[in-house]
BALUM-734763 format. One line per field, with one value per residue: residue in three letters; x, y, z of N, C-alpha, C in turn. Coordinates in nm, 2 decimals. Example, Ala and Ser with C-alpha at 12.3 -4.5 7.8 and 13.67 -1.06 7.14 Angstrom:
BEGIN
code <- [ALA_SER];
nX <- [1.32_1.28];
nY <- [-0.57_-0.22];
nZ <- [0.78_0.71];
caX <- [1.23_1.37];
caY <- [-0.45_-0.11];
caZ <- [0.78_0.71];
cX <- [1.32_1.29];
cY <- [-0.33_0.00];
cZ <- [0.78_0.79];
***
This chain:
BEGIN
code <- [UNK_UNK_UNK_UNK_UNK_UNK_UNK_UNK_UNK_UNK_UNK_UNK_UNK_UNK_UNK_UNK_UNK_UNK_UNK_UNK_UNK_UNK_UNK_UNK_UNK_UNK_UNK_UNK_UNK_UNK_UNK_UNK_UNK_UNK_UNK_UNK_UNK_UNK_UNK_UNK_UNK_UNK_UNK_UNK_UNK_UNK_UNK_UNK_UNK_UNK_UNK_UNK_UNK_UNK_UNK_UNK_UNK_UNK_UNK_UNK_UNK_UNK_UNK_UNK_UNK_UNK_UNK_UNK_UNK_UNK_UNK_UNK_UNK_UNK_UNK_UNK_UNK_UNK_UNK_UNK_UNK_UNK_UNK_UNK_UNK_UNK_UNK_UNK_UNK_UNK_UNK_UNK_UNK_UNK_UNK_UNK_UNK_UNK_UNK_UNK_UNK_UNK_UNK_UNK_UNK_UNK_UNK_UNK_UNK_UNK_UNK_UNK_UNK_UNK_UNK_UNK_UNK_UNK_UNK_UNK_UNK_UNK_UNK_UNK_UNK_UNK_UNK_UNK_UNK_UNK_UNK_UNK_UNK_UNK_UNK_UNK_UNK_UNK_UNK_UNK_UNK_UNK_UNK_UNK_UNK_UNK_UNK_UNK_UNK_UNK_UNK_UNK_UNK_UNK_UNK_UNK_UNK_UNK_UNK_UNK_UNK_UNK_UNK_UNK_UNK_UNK_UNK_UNK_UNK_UNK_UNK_UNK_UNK_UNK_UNK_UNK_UNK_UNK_UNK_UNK_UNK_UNK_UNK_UNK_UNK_UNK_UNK_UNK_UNK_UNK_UNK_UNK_UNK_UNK_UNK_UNK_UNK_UNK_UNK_UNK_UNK_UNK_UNK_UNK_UNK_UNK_UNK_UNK_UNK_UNK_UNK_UNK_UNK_UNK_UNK_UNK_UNK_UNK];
nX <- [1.24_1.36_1.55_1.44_1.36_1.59_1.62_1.47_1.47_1.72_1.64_1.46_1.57_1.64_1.43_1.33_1.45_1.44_1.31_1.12_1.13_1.07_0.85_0.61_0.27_0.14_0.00_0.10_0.09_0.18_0.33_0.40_0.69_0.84_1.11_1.28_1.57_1.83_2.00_2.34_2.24_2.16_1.85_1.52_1.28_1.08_0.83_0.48_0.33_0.00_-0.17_-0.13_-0.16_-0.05_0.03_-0.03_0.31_0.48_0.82_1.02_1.33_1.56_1.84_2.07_2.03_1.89_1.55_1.30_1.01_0.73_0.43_0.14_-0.03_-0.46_-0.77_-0.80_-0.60_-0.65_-0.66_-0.44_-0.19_0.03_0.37_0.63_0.99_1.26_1.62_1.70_1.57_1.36_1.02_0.85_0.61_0.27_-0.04_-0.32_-0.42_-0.66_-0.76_-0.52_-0.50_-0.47_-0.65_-0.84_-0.71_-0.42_-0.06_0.21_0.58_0.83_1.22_1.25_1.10_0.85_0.51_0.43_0.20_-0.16_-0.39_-0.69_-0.86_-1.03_-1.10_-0.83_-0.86_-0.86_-1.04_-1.22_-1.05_-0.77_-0.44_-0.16_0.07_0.34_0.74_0.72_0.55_0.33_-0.02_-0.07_-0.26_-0.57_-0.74_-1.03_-1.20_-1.35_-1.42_-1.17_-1.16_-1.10_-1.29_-1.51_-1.47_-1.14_-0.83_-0.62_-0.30_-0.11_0.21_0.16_-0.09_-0.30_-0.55_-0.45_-0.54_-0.88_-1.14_-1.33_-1.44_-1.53_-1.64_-1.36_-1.27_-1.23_-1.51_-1.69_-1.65_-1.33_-1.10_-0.81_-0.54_-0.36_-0.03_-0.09_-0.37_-0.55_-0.77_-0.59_-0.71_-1.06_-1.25_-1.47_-1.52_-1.62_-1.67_-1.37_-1.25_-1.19_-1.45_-1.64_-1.63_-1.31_-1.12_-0.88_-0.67_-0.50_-0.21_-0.33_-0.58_-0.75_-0.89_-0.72_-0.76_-0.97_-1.05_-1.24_-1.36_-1.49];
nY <- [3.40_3.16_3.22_3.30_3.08_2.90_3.09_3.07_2.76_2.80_2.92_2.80_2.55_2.72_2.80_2.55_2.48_2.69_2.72_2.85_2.78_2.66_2.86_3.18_3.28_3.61_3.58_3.45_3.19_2.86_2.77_2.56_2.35_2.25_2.19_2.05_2.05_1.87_1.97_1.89_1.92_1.76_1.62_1.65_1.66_1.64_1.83_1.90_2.21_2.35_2.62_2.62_2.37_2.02_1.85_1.58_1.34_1.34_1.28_1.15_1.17_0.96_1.06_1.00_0.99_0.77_0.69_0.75_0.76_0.76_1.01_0.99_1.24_1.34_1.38_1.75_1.72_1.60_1.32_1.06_0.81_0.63_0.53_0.37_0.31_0.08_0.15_0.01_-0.04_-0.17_-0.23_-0.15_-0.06_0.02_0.20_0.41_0.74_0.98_1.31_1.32_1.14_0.74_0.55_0.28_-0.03_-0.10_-0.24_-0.36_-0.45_-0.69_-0.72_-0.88_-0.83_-1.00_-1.03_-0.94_-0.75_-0.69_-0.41_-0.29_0.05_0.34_0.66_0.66_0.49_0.17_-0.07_-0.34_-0.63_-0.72_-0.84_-1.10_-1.20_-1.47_-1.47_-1.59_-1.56_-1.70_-1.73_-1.60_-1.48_-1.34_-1.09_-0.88_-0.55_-0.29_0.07_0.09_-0.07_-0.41_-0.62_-0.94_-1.23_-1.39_-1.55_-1.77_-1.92_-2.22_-2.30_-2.45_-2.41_-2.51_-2.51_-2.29_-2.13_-1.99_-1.76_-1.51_-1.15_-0.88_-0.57_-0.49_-0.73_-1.05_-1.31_-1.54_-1.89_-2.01_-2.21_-2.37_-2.55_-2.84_-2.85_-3.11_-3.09_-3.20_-3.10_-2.90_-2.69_-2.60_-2.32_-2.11_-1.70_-1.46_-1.14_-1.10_-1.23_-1.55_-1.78_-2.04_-2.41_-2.54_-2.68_-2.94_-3.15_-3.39_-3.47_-3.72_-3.68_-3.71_-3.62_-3.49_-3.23_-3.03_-2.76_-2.58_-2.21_-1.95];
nZ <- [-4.92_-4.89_-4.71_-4.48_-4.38_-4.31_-4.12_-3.90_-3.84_-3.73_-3.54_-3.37_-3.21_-2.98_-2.85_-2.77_-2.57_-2.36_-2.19_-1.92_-1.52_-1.25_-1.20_-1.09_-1.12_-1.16_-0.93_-0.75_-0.83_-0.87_-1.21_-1.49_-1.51_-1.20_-1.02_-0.75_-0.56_-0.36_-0.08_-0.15_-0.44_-0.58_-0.76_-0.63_-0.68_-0.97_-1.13_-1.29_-1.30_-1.28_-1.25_-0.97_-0.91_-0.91_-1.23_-1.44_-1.45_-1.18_-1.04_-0.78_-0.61_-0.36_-0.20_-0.31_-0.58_-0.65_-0.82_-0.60_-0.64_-0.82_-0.91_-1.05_-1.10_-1.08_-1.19_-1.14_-0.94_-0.71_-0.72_-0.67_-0.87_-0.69_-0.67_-0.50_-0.45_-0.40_-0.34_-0.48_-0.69_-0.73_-0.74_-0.42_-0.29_-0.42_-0.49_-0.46_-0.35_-0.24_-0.21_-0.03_0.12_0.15_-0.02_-0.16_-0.31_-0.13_-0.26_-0.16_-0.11_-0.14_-0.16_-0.39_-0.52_-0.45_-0.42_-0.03_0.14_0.11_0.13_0.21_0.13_0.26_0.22_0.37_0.56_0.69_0.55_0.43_0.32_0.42_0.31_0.40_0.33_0.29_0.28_0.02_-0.14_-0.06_0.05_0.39_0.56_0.63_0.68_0.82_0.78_0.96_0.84_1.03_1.21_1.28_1.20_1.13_0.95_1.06_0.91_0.91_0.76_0.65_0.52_0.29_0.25_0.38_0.64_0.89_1.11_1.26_1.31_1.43_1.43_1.62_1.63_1.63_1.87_1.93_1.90_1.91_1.79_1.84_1.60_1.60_1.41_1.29_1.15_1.01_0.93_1.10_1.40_1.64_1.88_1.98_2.11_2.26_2.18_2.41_2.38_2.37_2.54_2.66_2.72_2.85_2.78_2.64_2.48_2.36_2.16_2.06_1.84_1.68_1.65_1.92_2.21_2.47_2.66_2.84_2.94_3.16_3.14_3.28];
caX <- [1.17_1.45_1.64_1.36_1.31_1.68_1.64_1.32_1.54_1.80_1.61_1.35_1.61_1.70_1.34_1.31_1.56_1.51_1.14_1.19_1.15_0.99_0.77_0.53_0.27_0.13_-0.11_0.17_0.03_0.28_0.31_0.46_0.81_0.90_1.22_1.32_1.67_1.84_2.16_2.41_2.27_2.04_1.72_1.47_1.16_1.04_0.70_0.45_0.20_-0.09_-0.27_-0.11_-0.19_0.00_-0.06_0.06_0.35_0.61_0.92_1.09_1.46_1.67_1.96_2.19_1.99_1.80_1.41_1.22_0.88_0.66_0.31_0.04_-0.20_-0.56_-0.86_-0.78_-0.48_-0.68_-0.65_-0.27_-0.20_0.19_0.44_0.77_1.06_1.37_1.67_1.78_1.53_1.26_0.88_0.83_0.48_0.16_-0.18_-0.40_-0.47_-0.76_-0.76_-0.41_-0.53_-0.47_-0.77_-0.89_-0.64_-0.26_0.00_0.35_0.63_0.92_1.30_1.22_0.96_0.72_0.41_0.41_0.09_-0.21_-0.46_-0.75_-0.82_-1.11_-1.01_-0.74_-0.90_-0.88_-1.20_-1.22_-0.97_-0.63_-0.39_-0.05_0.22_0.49_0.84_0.78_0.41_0.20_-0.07_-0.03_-0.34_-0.65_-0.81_-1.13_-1.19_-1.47_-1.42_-1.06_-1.14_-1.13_-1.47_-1.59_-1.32_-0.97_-0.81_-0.44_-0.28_0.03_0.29_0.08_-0.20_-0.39_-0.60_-0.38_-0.62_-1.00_-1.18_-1.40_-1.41_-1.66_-1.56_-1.19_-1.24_-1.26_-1.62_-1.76_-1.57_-1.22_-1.05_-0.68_-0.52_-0.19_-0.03_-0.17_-0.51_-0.64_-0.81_-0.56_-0.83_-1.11_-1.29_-1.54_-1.45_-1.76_-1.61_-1.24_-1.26_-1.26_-1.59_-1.71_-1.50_-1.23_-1.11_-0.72_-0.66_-0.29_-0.18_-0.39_-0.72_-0.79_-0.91_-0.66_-0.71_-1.05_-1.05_-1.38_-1.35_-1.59];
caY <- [3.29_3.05_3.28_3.32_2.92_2.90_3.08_2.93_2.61_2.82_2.99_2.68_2.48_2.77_2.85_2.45_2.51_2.83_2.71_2.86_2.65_2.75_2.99_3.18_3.36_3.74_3.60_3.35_3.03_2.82_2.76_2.48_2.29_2.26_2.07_2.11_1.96_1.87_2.09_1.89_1.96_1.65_1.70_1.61_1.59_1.71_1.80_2.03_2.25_2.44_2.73_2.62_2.27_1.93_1.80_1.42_1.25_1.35_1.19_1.20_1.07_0.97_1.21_0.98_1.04_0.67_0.70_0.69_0.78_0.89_0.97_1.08_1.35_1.37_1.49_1.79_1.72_1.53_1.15_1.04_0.69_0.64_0.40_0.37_0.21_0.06_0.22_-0.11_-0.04_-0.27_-0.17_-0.11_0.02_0.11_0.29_0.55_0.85_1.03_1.41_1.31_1.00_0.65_0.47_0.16_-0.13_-0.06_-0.32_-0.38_-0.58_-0.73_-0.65_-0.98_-0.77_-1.02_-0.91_-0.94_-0.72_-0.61_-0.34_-0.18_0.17_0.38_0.79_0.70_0.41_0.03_-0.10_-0.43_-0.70_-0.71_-1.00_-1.09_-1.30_-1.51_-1.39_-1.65_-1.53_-1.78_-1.65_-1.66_-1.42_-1.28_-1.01_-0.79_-0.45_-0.18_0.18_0.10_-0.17_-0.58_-0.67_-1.04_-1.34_-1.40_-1.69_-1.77_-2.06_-2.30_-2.30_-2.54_-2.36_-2.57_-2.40_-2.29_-2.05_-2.01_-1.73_-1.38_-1.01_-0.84_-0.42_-0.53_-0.81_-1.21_-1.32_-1.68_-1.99_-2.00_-2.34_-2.39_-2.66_-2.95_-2.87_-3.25_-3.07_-3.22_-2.98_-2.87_-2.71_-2.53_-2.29_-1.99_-1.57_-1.34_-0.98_-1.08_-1.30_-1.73_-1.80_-2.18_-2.55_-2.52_-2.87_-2.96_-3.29_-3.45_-3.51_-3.84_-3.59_-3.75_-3.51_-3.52_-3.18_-2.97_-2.65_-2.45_-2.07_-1.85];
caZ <- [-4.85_-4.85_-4.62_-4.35_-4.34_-4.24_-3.95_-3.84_-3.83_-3.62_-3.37_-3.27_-3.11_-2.88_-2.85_-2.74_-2.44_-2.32_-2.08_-1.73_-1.45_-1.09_-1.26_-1.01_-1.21_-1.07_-0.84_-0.70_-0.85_-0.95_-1.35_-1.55_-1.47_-1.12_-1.01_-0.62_-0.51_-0.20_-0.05_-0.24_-0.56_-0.64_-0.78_-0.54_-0.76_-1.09_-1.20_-1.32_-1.19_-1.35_-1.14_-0.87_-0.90_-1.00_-1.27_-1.44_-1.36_-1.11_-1.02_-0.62_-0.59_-0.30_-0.19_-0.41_-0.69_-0.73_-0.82_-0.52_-0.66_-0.90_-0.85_-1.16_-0.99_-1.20_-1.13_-1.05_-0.82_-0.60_-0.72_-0.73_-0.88_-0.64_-0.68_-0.46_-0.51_-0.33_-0.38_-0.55_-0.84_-0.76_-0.68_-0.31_-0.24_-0.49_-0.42_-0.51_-0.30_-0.28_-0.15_0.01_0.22_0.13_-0.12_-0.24_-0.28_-0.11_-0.27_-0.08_-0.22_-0.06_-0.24_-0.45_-0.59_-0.44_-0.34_0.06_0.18_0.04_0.19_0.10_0.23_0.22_0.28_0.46_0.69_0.69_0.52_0.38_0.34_0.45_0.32_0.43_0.25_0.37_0.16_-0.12_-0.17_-0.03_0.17_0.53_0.61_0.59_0.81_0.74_0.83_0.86_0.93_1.06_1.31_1.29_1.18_1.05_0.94_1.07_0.87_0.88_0.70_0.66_0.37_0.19_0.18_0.49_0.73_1.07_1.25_1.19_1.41_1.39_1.52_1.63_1.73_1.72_1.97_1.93_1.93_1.87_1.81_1.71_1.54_1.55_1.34_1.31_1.03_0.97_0.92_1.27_1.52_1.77_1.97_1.96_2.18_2.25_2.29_2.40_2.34_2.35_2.67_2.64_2.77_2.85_2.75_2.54_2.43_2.31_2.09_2.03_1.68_1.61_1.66_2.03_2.30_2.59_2.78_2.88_3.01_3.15_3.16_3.36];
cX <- [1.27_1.55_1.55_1.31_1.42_1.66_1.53_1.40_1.64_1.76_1.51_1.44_1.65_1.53_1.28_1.31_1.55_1.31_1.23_1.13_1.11_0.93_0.66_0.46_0.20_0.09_-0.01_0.12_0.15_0.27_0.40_0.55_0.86_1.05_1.27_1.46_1.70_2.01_2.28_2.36_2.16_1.97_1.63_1.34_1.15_0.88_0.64_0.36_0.11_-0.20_-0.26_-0.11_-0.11_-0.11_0.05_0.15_0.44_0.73_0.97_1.23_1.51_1.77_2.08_2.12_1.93_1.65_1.40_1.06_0.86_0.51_0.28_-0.06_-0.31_-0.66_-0.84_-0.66_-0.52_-0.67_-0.47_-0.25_0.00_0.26_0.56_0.85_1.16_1.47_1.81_1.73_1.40_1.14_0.87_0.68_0.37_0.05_-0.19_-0.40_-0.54_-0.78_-0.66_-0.41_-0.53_-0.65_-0.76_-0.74_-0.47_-0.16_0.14_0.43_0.74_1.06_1.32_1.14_0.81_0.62_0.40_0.28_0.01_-0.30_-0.51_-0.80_-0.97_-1.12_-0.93_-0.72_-0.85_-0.97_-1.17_-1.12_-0.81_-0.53_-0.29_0.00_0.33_0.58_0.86_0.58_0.31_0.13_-0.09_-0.12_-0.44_-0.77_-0.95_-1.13_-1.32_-1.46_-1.26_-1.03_-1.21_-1.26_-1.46_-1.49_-1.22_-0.94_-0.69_-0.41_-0.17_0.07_0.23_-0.05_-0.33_-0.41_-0.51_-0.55_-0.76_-1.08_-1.25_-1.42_-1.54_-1.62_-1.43_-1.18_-1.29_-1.39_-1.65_-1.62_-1.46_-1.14_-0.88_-0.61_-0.39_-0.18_-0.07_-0.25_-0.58_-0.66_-0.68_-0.60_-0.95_-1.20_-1.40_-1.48_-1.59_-1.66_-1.47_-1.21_-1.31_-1.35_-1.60_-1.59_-1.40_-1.16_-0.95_-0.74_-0.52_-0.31_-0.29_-0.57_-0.79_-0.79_-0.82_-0.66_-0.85_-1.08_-1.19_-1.34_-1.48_-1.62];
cY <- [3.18_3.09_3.24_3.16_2.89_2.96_3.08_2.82_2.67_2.86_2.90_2.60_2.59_2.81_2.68_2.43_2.57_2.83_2.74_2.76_2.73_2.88_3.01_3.29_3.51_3.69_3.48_3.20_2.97_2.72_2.66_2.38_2.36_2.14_2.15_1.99_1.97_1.98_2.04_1.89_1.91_1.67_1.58_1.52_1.70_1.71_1.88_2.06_2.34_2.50_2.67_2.44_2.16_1.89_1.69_1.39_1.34_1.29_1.24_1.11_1.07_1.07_1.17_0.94_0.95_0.76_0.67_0.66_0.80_0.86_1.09_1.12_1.34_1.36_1.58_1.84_1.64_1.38_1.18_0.91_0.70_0.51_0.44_0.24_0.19_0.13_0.17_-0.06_-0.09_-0.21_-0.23_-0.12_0.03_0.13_0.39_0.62_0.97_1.15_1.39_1.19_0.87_0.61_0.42_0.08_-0.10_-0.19_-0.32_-0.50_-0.62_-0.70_-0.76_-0.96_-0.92_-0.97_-1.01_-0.92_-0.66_-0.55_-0.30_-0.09_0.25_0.55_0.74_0.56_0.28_-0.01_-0.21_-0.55_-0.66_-0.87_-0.98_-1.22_-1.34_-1.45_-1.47_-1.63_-1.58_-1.72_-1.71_-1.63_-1.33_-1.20_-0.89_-0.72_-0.35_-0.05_0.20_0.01_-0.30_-0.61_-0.80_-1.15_-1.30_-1.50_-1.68_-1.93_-2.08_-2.30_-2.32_-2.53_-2.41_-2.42_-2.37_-2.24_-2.02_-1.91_-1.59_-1.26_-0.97_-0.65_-0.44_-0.60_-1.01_-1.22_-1.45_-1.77_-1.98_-2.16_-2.32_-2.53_-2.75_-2.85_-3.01_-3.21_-3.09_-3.12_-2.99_-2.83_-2.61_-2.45_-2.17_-1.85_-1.49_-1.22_-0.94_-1.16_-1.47_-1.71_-1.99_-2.28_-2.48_-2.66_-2.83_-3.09_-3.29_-3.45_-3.61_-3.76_-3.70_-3.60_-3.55_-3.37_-3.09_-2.85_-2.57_-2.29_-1.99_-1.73];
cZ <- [-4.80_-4.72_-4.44_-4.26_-4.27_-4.12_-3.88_-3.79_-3.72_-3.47_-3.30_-3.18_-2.98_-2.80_-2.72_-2.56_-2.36_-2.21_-1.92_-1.63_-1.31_-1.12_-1.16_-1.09_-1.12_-1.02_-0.76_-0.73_-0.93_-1.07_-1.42_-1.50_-1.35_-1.10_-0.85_-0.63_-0.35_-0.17_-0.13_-0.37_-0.67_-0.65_-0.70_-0.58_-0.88_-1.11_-1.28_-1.26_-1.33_-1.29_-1.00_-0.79_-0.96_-1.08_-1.37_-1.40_-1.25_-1.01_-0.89_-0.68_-0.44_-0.32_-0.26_-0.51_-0.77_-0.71_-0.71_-0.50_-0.78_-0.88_-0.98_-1.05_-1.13_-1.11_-1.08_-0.96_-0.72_-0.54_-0.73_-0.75_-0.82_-0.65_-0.62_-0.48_-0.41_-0.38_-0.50_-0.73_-0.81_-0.70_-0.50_-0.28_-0.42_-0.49_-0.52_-0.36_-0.34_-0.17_-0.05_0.14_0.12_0.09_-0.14_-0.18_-0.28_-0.18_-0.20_-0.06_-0.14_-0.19_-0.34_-0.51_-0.60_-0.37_-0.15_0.18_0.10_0.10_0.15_0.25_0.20_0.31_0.43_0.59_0.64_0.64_0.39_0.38_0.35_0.42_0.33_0.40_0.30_0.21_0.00_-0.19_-0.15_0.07_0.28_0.61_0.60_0.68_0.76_0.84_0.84_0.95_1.05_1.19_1.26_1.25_1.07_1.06_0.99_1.02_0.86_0.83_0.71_0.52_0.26_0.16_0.28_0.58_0.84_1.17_1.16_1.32_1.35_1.51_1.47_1.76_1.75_1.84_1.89_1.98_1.86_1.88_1.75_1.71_1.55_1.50_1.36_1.19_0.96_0.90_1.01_1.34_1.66_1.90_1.96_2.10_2.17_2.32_2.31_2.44_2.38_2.48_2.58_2.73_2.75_2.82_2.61_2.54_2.36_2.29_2.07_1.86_1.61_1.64_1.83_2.15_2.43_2.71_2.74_2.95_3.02_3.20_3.18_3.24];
***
């Protein structure tokens, strides 16, 4: 007994070691631990597969051998929760994809790992809000979406958080009134668009909110 325990203890670590690696099983599906590299040598990505399918995490690198990814597959193979990276280290990009199209809410960071843009996606499209970040995170922008074109609010603002621009889309065109601001807060000027065209007065005020200029458009 005492003999056969000893080499139990000897032959598991070689037993540990000894997993092959780009396994394709008879029907060519590929089985367990993959790892691809690049022509010098570098491993490209690591993962695994099962019946032909990924399955949890897998890691991408750059050709000089930083992280450039990793992305959990589940359900399936079909969902992937992705995350990229700079080649500094810092988060880049992160999303879901769904059946290999862009889903739900996109994040994207600047190399200050602040957040810069955020997007949401719906297979693959534009659908819903879109925000955009000046480089120290304050927001600069807010655009809505449906089906992959402009639809509803446009609002853009100033450092401090004041309104700049104030306007709405309608089919990917300017429609109704749009506001533009001082940084004061005073009305710069305001005017009307019917289907991406100024239409009617459009009005301009100076700094002290006084109207000094009138323009009518046909």
């Amino acid at each position: 007994m005492r003999n056969s325990f000893l080499f139990i203890l000897f032959v598991s670590p070689a037993l540990l070691f000894s997993q092959e690696i780009n396994v394709l099983d008879v029907e060519g599906k590929k089985q367990g631990v993959w790892t691809k590299t690049y022509e010098n040598g570098v491993i490209r990505y690591t993962g695994q597969f099962k019946d032909d399918v990924p399955v949890g995490i897998f890691n991408y690198y750059y050709l000089t051998s930083e992280l450039k990814a990793e992305k959990e597959f589940f359900h399936n193979g079909r969902a992937v929760a992705a995350h990229f990276y700079y080649k500094e280290g810092g988060l880049k990009a992160a999303g879901l994809y769904v059946d290999g199209k862009q889903d739900s809410t996109w994040n994207f960071y600047n190399r200050d790992s602040i957040l810069i843009l955020s997007e949401e996606y719906r297979q693959g499209i534009l659908h819903g809000a879109t925000r955009t970040y000046y480089d120290n995170g304050v927001l600069y922008e807010i655009k809505n979406w449906k089906e992959g074109v402009e639809e509803g609010s446009w609002l853009q603002f100033f450092m401090d958080g004041k309104i700049k621009m104030e306007c709405s889309m309608k089919n990917g065109k300017r429609n109704g009134k749009q506001f533009y601001f001082y940084p004061n807060g005073k009305l710069y000027y305001e005017g009307n668009y019917i289907d991406g065209n100024k239409s009617g007065n459009w009005e301009y005020f100076n700094e002290d909110g006084i109207s000094d200029t009138l323009i009518y458009y046909k």
